[in-house]
Backbone as a ProteinNet text record, in pm:
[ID]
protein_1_A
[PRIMARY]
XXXXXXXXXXXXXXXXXXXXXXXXXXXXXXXXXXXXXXXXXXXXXXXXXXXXXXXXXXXXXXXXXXXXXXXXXXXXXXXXXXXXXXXXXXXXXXXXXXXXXXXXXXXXXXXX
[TERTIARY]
10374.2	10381.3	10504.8	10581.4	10688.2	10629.9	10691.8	10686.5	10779.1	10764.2	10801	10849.5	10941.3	10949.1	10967.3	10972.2	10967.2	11089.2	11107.2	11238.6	11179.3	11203.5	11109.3	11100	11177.2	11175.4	11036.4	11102.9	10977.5	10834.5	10838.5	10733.4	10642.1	10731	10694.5	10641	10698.7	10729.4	10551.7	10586	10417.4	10236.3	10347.5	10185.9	10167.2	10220.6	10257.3	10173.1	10162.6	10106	9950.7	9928.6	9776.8	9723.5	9788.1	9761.6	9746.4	9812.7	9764.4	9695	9601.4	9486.7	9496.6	9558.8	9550.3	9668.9	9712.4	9768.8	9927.7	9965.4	10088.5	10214.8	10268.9	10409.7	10562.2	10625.2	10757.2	10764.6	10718.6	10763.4	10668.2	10573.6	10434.2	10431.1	10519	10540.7	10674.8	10753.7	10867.1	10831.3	10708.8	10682	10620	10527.4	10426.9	10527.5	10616.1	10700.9	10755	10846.6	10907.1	10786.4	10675.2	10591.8	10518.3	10536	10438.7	10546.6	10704.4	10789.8	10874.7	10937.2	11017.9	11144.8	11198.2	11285.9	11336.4	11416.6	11520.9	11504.8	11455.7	11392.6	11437.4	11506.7	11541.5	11475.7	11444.8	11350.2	11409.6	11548.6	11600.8	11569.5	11602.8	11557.5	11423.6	11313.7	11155.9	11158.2	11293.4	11243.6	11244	11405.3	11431.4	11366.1	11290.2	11182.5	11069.9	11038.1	10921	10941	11075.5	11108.2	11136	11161.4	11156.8	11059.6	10914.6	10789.3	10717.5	10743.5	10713.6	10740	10856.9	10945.6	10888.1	10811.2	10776.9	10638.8	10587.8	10439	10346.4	10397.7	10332.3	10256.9	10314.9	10197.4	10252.2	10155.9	10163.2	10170.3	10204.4	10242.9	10152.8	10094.6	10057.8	10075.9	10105.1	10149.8	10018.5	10041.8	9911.1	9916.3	9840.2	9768	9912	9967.4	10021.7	9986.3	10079.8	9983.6	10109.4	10026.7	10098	10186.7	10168.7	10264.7	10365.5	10358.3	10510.6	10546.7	10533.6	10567.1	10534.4	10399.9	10370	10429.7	10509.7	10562.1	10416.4	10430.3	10314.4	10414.4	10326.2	10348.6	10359.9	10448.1	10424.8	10358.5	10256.2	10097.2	10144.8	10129.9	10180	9990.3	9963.1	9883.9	9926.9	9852.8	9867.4	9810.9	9866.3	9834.6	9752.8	9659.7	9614.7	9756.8	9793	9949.4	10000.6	10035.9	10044.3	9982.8	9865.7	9740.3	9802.2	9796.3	9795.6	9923.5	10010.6	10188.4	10143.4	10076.3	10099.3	9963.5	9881.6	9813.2	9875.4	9966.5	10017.7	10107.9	10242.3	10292.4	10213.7	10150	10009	9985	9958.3	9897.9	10056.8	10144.3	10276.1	10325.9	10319.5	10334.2	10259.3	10134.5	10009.7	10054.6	10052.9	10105.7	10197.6	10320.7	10441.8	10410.3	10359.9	10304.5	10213.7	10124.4	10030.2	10104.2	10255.2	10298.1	10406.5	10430.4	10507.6	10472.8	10541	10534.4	10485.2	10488.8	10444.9	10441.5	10350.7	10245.2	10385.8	10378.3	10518	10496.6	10595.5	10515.8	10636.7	10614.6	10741.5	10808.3	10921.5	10997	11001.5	10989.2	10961.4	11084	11184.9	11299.9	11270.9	11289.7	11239.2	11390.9
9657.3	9727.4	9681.8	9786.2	9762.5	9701.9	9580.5	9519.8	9567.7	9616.1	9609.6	9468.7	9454.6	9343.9	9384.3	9282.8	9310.8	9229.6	9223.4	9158.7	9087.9	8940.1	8856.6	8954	9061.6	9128.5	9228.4	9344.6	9388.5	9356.2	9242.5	9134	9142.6	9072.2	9088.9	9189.2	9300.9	9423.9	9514	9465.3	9501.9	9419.4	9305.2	9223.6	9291.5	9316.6	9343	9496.1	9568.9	9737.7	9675.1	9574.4	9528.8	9458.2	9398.9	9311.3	9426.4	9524.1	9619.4	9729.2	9721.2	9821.8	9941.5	10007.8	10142.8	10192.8	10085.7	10151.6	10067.4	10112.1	10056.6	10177.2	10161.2	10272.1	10181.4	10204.3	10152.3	10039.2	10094.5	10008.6	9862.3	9948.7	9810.7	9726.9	9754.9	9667	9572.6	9617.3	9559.4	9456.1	9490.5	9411.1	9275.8	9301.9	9222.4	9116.5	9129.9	9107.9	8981.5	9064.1	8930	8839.8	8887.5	8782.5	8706	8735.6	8647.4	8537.9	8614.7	8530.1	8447.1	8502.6	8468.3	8532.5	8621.8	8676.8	8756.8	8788.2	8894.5	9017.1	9120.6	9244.8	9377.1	9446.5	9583.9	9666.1	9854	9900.2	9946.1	9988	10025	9993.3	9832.1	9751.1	9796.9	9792.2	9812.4	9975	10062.3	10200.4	10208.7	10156.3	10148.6	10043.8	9919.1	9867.2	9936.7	10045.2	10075.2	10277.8	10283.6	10412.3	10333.6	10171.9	10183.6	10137.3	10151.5	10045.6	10179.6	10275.1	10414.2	10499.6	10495.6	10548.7	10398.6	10308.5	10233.6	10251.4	10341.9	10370.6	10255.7	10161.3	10079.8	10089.4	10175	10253.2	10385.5	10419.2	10584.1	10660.1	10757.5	10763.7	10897.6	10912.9	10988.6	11007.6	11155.3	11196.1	11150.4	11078.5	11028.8	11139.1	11220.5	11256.5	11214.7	11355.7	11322.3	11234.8	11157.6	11077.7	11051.6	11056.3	11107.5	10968.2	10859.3	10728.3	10739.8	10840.8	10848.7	11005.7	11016.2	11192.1	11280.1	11285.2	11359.8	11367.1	11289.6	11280.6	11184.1	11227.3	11168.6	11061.8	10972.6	10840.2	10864.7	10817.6	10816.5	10699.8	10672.1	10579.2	10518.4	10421.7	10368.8	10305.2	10296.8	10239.1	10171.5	10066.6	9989.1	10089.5	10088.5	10152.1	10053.2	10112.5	10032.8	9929.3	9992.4	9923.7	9834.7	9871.3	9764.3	9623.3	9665.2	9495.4	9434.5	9523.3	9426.5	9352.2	9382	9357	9242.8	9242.8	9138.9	9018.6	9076.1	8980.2	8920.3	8981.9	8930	8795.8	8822.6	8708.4	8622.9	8661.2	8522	8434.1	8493.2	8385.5	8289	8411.2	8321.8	8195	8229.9	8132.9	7967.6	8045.2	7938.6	7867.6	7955.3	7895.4	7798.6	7816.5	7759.5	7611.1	7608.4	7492.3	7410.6	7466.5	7383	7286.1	7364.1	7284.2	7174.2	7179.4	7105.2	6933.6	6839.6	6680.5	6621.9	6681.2	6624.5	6709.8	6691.1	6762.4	6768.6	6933.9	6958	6915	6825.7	6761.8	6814.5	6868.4	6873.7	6712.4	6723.1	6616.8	6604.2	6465.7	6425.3	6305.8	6369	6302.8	6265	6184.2	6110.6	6034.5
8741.3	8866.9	8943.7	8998.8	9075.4	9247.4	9269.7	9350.6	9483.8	9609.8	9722.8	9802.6	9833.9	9907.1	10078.1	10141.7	10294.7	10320.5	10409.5	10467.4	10578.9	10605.3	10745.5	10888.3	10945.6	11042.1	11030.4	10899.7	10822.4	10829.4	10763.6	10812.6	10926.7	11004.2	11110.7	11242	11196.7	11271.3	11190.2	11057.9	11005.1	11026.4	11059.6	11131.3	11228.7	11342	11487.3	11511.1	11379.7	11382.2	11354.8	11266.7	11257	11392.4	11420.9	11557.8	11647.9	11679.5	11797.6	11762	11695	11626.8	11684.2	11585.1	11681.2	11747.2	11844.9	11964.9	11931.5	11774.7	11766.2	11781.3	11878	11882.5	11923.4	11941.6	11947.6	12044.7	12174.9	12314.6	12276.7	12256.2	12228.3	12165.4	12020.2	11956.5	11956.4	12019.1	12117.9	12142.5	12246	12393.3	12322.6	12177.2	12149.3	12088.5	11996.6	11927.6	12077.7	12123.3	12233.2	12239	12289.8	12388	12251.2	12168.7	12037	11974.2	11960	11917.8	11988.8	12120.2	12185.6	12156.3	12052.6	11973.6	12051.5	12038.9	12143.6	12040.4	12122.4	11996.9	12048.1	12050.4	12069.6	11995.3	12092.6	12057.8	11926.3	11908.3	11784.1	11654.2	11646.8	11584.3	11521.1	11623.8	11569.6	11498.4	11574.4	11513.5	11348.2	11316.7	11196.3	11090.2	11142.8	11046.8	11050.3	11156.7	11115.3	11026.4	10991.6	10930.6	10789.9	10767.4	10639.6	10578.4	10661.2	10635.1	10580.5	10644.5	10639.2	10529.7	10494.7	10376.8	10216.8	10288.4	10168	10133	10219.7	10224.8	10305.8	10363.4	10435.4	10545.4	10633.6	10728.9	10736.7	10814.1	10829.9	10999.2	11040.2	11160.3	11221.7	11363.9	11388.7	11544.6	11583.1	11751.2	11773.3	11929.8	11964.1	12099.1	12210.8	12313.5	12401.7	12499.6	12594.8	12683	12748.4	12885.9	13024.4	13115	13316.2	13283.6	13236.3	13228.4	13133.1	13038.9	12997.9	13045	13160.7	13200.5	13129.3	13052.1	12950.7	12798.9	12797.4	12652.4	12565.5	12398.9	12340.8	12255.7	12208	12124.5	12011.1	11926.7	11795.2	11703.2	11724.1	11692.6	11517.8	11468.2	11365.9	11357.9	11159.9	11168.5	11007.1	10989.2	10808	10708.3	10628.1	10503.6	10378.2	10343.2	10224.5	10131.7	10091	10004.2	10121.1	10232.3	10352	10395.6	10391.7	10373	10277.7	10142.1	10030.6	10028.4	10060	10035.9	10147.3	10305.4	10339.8	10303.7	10254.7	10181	10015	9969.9	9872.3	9885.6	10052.4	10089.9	10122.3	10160	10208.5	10145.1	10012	9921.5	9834.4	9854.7	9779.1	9873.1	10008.2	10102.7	10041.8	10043.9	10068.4	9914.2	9775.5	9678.8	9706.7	9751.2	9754.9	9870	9970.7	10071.3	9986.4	9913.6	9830.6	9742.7	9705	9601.2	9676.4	9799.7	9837.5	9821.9	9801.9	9760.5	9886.6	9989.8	10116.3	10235.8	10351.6	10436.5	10523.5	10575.9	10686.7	10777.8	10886.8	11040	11101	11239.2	11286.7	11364.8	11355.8	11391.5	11552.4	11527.6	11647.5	11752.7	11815.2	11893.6	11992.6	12022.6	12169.6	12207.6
[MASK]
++++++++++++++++++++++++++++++++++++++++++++++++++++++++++++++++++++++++++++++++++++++++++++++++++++++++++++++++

């Protein structure tokens, strides 16, 4: 089976559609993105990881219901795709593989 890879933004930008169940569209996941990472995130940025998450079959997109807070314009609603879980349950476990095998326990460093 041909393997998909993600790219760490990718990544990220695909946790971020599971984490907001549902109610994942551009601005939101922006917003979640800064406040979860601290990362300096433009909405651009999120459009085009989430057109090639899309084009990889990773999630799928749907017009969500006009609403009076965006002047009637509707959302374009992002949700995970089956193949999506799995791809990020697949890094999961390569992660967890790869830490298991490390010679010694990661600590962060400590400068005083």
């Amino acid at each position: 089976m041909k393997r998909t890879y993600l790219g760490e933004f990718e990544e990220i930008v695909l946790l971020t559609v599971v984490l907001l169940e549902g109610k994942a569209y551009g601005v939101a996941i922006t917003h979640q993105i800064i406040e979860q990472t601290g990362r300096a995130v433009r909405l651009n940025q999120v459009h085009a990881a989430l057109h090639r998450l899309e084009e990889k079959g990773m999630v799928i997109s749907r017009m969500g219901e006009a609403t009076a807070e965006r002047g009637g314009r509707r959302k374009r609603l992002f949700t995970i795709t089956a193949y999506g879980e799995q791809t990020l349950l697949d890094i999961q476990a390569i992660r967890s593989q790869l830490i298991s095998l490390l010679p010694r326990a990661l600590k962060p460093s400590i400068s005083l």
